[in-house]
N, CA, C and O of each residue as an XYZ file, in Angstrom:
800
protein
N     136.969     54.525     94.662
C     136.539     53.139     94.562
C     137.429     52.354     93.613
O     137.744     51.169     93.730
N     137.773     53.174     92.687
C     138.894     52.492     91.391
C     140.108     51.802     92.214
O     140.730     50.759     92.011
N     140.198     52.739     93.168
C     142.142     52.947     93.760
C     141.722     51.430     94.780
O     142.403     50.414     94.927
N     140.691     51.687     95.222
C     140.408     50.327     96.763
C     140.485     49.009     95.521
O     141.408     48.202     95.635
N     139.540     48.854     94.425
C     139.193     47.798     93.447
C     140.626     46.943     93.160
O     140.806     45.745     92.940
N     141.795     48.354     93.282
C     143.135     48.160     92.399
C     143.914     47.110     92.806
O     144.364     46.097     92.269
N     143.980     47.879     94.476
C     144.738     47.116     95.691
C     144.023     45.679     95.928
O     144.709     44.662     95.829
N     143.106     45.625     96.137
C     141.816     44.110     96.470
C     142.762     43.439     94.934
O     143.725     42.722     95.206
N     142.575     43.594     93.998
C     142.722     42.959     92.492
C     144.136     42.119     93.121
O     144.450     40.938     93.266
N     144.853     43.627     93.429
C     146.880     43.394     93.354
C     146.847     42.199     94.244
O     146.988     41.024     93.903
N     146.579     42.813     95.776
C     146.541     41.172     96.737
C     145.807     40.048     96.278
O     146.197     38.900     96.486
N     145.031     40.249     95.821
C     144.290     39.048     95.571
C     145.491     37.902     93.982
O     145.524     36.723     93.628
N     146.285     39.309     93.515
C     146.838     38.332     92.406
C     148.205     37.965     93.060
O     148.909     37.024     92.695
N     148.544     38.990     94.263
C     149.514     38.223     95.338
C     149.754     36.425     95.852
O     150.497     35.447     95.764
N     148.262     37.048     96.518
C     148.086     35.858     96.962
C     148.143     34.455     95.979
O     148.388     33.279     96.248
N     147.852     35.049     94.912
C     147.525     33.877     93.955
C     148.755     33.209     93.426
O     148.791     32.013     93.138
N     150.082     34.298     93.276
C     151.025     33.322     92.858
C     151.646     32.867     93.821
O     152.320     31.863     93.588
N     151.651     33.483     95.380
C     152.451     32.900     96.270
C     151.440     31.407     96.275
O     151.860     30.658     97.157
N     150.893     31.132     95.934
C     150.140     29.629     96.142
C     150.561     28.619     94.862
O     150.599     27.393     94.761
N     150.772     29.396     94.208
C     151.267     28.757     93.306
C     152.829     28.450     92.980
O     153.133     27.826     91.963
N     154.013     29.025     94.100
C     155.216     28.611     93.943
C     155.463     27.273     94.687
O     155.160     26.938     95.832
N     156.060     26.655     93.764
C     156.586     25.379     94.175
C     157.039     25.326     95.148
O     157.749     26.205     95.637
N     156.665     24.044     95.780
C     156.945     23.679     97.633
C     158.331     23.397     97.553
O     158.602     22.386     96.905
N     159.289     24.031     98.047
C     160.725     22.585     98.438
C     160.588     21.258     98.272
O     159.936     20.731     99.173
N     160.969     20.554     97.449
C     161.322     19.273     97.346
C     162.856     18.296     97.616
O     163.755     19.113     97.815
N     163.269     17.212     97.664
C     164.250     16.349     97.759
C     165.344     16.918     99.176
O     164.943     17.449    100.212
N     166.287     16.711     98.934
C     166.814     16.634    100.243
C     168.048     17.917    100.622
O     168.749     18.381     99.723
N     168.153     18.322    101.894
C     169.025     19.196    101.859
C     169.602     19.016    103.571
O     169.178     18.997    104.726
N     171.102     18.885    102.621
C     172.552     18.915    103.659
C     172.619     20.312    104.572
O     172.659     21.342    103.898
N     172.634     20.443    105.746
C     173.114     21.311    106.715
C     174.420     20.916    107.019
O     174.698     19.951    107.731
N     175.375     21.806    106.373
C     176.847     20.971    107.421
C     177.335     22.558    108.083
O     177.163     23.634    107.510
N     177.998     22.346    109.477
C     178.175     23.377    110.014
C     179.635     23.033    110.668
O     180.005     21.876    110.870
N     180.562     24.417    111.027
C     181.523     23.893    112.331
C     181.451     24.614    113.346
O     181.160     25.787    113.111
N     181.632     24.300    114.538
C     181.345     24.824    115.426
C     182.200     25.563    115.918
O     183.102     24.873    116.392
N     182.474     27.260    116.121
C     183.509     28.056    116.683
C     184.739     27.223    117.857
O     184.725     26.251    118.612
N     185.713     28.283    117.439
C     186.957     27.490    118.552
C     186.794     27.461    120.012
O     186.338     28.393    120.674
N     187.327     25.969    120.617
C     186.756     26.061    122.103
C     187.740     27.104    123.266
O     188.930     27.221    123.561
N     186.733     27.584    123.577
C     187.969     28.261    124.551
C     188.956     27.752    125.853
O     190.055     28.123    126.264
N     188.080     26.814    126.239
C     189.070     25.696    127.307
C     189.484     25.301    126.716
O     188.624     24.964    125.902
N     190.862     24.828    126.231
C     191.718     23.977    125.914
C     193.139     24.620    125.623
O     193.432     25.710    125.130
N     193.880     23.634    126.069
C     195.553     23.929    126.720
C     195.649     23.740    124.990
O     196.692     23.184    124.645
N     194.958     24.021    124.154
C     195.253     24.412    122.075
C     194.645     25.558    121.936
O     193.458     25.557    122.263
N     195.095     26.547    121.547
C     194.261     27.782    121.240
C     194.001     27.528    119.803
O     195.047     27.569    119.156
N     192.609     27.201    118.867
C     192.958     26.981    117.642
C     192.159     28.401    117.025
O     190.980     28.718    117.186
N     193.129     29.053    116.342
C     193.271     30.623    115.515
C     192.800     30.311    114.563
O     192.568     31.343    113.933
N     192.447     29.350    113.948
C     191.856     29.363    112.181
C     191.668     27.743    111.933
O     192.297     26.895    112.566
N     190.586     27.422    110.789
C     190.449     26.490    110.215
C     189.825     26.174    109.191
O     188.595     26.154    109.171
N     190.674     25.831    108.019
C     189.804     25.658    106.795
C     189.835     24.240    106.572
O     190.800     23.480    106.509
N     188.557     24.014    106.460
C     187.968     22.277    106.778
C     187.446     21.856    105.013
O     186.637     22.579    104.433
N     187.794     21.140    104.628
C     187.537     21.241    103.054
C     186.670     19.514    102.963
O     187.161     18.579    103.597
N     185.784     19.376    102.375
C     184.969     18.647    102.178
C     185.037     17.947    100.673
O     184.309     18.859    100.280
N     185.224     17.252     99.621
C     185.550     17.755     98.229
C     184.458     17.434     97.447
O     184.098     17.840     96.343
N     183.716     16.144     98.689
C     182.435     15.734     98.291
C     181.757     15.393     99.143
O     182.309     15.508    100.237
N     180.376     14.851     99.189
C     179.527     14.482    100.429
C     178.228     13.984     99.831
O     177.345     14.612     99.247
N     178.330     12.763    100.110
C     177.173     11.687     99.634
C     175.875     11.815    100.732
O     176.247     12.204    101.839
N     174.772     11.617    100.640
C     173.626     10.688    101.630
C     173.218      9.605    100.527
O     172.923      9.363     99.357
N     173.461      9.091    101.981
C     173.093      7.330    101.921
C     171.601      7.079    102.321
O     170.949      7.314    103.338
N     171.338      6.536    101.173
C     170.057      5.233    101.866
C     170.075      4.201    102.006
O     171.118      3.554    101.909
N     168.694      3.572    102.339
C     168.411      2.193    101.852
C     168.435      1.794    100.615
O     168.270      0.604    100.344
N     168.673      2.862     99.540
C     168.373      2.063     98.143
C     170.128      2.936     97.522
O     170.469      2.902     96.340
N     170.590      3.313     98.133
C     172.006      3.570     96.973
C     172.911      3.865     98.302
O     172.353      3.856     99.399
N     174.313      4.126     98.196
C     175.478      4.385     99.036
C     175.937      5.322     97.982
O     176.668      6.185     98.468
N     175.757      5.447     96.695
C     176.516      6.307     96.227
C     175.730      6.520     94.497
O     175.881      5.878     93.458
N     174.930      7.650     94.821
C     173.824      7.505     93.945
C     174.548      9.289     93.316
O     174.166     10.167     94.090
N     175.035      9.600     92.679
C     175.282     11.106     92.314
C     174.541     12.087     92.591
O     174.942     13.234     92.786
N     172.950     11.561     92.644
C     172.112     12.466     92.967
C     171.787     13.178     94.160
O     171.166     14.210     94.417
N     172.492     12.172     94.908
C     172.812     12.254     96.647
C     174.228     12.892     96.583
O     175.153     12.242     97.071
N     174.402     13.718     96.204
C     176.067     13.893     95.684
C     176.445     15.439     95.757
O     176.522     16.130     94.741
N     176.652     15.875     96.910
C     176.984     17.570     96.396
C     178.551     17.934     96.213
O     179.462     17.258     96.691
N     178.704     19.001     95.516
C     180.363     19.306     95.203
C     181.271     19.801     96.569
O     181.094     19.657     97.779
N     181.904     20.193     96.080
C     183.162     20.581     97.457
C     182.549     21.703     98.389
O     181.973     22.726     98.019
N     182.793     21.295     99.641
C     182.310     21.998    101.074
C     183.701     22.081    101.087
O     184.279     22.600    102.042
N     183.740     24.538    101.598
C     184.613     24.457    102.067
C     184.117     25.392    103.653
O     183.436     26.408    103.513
N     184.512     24.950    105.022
C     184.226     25.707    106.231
C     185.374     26.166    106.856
O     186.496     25.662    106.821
N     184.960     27.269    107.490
C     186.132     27.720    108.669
C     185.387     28.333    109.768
O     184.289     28.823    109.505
N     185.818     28.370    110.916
C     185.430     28.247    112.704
C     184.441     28.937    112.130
O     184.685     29.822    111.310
N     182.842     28.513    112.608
C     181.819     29.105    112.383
C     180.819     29.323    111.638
O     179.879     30.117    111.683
N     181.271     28.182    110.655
C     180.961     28.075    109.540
C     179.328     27.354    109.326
O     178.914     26.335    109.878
N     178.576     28.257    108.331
C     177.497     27.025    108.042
C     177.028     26.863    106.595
O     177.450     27.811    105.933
N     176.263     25.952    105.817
C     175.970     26.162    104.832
C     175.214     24.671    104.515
O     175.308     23.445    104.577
N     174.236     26.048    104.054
C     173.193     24.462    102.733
C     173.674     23.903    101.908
O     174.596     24.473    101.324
N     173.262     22.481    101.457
C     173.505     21.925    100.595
C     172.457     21.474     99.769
O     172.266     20.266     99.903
N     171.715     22.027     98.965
C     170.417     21.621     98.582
C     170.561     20.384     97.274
O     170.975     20.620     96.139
N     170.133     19.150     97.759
C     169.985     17.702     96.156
C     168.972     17.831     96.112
O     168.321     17.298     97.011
N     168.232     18.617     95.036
C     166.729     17.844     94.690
C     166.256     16.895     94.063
O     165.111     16.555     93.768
N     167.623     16.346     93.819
C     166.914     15.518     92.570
C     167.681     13.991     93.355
O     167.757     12.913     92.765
N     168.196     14.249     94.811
C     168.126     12.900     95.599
C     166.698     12.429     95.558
O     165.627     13.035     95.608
N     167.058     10.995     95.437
C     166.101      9.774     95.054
C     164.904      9.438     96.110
O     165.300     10.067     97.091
N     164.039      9.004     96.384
C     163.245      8.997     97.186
C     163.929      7.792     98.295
O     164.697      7.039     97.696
N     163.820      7.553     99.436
C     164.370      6.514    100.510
C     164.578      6.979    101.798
O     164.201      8.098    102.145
N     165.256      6.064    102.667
C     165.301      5.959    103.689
C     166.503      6.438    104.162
O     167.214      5.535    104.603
N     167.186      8.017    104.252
C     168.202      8.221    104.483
C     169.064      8.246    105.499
O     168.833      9.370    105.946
N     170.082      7.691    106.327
C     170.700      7.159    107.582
C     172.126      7.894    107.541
O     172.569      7.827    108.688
N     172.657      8.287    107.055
C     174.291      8.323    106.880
C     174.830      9.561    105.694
O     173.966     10.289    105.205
N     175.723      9.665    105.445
C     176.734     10.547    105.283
C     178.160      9.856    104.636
O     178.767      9.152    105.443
N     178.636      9.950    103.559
C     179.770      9.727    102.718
C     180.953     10.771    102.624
O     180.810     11.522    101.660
N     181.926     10.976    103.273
C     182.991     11.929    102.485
C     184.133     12.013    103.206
O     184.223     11.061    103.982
N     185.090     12.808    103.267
C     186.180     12.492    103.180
C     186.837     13.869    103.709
O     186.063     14.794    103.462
N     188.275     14.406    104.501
C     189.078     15.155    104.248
C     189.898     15.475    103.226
O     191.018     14.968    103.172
N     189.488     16.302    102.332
C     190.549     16.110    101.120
C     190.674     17.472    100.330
O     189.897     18.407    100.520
N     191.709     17.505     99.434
C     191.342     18.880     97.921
C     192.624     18.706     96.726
O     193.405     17.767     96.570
N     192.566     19.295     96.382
C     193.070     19.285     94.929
C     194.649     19.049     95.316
O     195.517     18.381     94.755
N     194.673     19.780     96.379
C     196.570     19.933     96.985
C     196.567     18.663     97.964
O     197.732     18.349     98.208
N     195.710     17.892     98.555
C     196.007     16.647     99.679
C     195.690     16.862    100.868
O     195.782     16.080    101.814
N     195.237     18.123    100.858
C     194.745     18.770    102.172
C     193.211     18.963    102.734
O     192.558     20.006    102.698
N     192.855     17.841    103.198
C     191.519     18.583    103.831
C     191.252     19.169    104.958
O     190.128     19.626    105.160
N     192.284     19.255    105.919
C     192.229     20.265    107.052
C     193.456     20.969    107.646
O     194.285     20.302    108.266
N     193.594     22.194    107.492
C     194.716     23.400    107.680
C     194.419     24.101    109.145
O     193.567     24.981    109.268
N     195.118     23.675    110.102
C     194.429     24.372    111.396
C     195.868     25.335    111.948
O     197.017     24.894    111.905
N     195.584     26.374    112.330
C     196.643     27.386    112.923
C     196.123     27.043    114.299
O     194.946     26.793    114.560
N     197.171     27.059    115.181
C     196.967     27.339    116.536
C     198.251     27.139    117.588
O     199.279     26.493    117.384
N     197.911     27.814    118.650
C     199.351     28.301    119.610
C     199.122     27.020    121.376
O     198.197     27.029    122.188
N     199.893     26.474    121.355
C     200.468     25.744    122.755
C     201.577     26.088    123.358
O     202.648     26.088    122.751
N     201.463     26.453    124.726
C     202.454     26.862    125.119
C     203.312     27.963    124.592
O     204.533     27.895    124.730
N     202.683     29.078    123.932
C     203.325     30.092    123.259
C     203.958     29.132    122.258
O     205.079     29.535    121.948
N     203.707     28.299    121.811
C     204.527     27.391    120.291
C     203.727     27.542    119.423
O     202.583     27.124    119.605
N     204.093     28.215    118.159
C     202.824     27.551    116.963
C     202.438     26.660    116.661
O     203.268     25.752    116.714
N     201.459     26.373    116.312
C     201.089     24.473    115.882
C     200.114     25.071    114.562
O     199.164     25.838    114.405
N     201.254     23.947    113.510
C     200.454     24.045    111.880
C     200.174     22.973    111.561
O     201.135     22.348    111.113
N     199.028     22.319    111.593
C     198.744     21.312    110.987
C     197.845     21.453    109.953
O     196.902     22.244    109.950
N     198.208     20.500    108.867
C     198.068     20.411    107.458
C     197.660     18.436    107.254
O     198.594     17.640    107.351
N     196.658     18.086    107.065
C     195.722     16.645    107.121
C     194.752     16.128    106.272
O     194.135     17.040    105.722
N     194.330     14.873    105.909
C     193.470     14.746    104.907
C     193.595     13.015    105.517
O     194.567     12.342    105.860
N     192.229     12.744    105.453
C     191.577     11.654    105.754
C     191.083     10.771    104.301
O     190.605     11.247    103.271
N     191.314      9.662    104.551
C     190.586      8.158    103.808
C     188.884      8.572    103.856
O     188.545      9.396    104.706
N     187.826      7.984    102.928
C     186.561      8.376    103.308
C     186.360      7.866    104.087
O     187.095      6.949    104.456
N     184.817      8.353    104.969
C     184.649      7.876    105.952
C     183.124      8.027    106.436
O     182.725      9.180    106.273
N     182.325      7.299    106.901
C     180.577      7.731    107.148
C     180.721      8.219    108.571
O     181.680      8.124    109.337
N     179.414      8.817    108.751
C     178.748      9.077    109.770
C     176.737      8.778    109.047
O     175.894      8.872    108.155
N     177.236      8.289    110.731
C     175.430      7.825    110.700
C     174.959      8.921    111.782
O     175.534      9.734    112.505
N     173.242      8.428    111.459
C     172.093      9.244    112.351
C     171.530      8.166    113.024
O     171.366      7.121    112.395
N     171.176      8.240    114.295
C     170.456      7.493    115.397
C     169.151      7.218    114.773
O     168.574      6.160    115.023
N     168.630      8.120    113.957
C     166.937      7.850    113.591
C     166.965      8.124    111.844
O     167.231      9.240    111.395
N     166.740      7.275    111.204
C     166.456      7.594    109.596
C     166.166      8.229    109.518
O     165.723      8.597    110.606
N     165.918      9.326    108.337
C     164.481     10.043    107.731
C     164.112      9.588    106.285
O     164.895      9.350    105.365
N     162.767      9.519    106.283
C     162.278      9.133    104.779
C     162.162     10.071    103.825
O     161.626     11.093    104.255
N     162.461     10.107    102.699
C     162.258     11.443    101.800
C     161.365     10.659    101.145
O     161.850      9.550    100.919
N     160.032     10.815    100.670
C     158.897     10.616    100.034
C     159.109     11.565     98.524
O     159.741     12.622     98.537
N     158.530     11.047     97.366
C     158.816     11.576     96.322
C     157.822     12.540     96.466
O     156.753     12.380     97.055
N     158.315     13.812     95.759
C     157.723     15.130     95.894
C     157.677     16.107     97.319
O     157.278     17.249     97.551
N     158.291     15.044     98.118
C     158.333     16.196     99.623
C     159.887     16.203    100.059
O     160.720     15.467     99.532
N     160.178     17.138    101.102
C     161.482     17.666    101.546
C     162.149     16.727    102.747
O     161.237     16.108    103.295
N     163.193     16.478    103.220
C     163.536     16.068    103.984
C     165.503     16.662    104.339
O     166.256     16.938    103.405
N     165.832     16.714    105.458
C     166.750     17.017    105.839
C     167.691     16.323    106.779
O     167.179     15.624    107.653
N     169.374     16.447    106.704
C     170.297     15.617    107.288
C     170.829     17.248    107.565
O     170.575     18.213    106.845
N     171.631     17.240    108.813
C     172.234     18.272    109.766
C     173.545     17.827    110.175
O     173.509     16.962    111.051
N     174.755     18.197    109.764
C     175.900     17.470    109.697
C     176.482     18.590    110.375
O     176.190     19.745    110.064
N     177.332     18.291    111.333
C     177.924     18.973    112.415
C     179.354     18.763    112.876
O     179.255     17.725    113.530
N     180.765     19.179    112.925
C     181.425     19.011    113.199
C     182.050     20.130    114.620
O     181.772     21.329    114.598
N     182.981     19.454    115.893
C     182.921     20.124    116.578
C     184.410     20.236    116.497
O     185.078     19.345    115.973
N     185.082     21.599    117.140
C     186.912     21.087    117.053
C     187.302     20.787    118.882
O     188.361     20.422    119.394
N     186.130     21.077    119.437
C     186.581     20.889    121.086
C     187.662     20.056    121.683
O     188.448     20.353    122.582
N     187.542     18.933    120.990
C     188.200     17.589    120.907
C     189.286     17.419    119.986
O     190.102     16.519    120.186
N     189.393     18.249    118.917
C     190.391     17.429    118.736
C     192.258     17.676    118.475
O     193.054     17.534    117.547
N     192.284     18.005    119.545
C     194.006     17.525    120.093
C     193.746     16.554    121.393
O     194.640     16.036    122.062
N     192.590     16.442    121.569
C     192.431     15.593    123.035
C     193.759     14.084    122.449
O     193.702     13.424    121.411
N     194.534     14.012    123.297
C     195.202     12.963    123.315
C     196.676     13.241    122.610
O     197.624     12.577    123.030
N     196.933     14.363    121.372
C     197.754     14.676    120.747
C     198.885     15.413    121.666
O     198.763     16.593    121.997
N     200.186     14.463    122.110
C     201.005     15.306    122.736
C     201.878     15.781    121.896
O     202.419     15.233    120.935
N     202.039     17.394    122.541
C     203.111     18.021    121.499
C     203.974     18.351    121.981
O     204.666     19.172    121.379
N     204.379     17.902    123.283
C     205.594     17.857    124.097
C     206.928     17.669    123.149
O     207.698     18.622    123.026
N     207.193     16.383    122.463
C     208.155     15.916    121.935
C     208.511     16.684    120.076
O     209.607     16.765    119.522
N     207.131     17.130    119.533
C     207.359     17.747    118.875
C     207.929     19.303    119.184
O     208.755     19.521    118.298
N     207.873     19.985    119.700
C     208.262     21.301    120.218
C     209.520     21.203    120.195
O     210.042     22.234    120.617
N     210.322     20.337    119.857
C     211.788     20.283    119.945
C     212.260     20.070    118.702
O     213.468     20.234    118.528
N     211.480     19.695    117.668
C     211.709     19.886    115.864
C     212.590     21.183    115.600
O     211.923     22.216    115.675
N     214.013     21.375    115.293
C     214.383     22.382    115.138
C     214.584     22.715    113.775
O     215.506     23.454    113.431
N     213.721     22.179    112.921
C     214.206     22.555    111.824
C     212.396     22.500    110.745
O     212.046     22.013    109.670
N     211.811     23.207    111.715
C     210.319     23.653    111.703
C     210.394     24.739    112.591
O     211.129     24.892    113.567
N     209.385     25.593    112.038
C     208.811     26.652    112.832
C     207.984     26.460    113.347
O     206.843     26.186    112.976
N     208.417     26.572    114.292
C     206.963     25.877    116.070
C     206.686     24.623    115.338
O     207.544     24.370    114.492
N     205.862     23.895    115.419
C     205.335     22.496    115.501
C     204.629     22.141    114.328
O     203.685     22.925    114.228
N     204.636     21.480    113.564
C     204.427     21.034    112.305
C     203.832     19.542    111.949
O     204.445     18.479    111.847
N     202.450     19.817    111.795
C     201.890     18.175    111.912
C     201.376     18.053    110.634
O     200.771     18.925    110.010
N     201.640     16.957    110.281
C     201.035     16.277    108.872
C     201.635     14.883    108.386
O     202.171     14.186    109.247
N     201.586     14.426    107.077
C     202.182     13.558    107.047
C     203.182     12.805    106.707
O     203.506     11.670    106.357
N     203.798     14.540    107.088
C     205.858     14.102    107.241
C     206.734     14.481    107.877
O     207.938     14.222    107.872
N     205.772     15.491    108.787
C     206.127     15.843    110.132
C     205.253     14.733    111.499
O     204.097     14.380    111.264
N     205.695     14.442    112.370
C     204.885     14.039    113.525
C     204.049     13.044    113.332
O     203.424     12.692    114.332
N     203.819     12.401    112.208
C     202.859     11.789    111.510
C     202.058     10.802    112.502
O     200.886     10.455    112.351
N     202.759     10.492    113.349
C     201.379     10.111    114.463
C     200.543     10.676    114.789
O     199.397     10.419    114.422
N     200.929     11.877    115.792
C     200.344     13.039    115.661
C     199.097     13.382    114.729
O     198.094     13.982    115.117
N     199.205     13.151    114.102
C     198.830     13.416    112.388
C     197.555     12.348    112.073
O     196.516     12.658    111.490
N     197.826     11.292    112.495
C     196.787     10.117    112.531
C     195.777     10.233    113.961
O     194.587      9.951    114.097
N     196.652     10.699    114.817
C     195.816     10.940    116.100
C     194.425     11.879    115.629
O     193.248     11.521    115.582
N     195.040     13.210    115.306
C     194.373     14.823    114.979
C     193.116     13.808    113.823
O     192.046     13.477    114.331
N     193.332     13.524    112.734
C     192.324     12.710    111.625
C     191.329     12.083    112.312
O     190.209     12.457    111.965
N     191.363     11.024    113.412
C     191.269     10.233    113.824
C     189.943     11.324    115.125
O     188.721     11.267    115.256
N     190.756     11.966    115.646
C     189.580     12.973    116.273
C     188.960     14.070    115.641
O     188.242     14.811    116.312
N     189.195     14.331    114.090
C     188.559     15.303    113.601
C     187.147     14.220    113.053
O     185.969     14.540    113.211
N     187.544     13.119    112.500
C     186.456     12.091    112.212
C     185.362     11.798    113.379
O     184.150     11.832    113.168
N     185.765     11.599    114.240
C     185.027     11.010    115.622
C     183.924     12.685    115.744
O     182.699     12.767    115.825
N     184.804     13.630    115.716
C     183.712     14.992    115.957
C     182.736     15.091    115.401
O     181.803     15.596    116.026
N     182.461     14.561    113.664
C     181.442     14.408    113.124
C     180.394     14.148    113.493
O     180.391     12.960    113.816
N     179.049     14.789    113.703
C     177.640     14.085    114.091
C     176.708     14.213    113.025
O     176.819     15.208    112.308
N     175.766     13.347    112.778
C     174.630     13.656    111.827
C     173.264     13.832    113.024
O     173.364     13.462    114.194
N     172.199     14.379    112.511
C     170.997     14.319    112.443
C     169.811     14.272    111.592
O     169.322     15.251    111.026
N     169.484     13.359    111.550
C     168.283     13.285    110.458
C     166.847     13.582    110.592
O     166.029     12.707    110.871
N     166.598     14.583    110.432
C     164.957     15.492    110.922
C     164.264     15.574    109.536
O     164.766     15.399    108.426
N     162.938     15.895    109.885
C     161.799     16.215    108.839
C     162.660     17.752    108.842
O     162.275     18.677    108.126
């Protein structure tokens, strides 16, 4: 009867602190990338996607620190939380940040065309993405933004016909002192890939 009393006591003091741990509060970033596509006349072999910062926006700040997480870094497949708890209570719509890092680089992509290597090396101006539907973060409860980037797209439009003839690069070399159109094209569709979602 001691040993049954013991167990009843233990769960019962189980139960008692799991009721008592604090609920999740304030807001938390999902940013993910989505593996390499396999249709496409780009085979892309690697990608380190560097983030250095990443704001949410509301109705009451664009650039509140508290809405503020440190450097995201992803590669093909990548996912990861971003937990602000101490983002402000509001109406959150959007997304703040940028391609960038310490070296000028916020995106390093390996990949083969036409049996050619293609190295591109890129970093973007900031830039938002919005969500189709707000979400409200209420003080003391949780709310979430789902930030998604895809690479399916982006050489769509980037010809590397004329670069492939750079002879004084190894295979094809994009950035912004090689090809540098090129270079604005690739930015230009790595930005556009961005999606948000804003869910409870």
């Amino acid at each position: 009867m001691r040993f049954v009393a013991l167990v009843l006591a233990l769960a019962a003091a189980g139960c008692h602190g799991a009721s008592n741990a604090p609920a999740p509060r304030g807001l938390v970033v999902h940013v993910s990338l989505a593996t390499a596509p396999t249709a496409s006349s780009v085979a892309i072999a690697s990608v380190a996607l560097n983030l250095p910062a990443l704001t949410a926006v509301s109705d009451r700040s664009a650039a509140d620190t508290r809405a503020t997480s440190s450097d995201v870094a992803l590669g093909l497949g990548d996912a990861t939380d971003l937990p602000l708890p101490s983002a402000p209570p509001g109406l959150y719509s959007a997304v703040d940040t940028q391609l960038d890092s310490a070296a000028g680089i916020g995106l390093d992509v390996q990949a083969v065309w036409n049996a050619a290597r293609v190295h591109a090396t890129v970093a973007s101006t900031p830039f938002d993405i919005a969500c189709a539907t707000p979400v409200r973060l209420d003080p003391g409860q949780q709310a979430q933004l789902t930030l998604h980037a895809d690479p399916a797209g982006w050489f769509d439009g980037v010809d590397l016909t004329d670069a492939v003839g750079d002879v004084d690069d190894n295979g094809i070399v994009i950035s912004a002192d090689d090809n540098e159109e090129l270079a604005q094209t690739l930015v230009a569709n790595v930005v556009a890939s961005f999606t948000l979602d804003c869910g409870q």
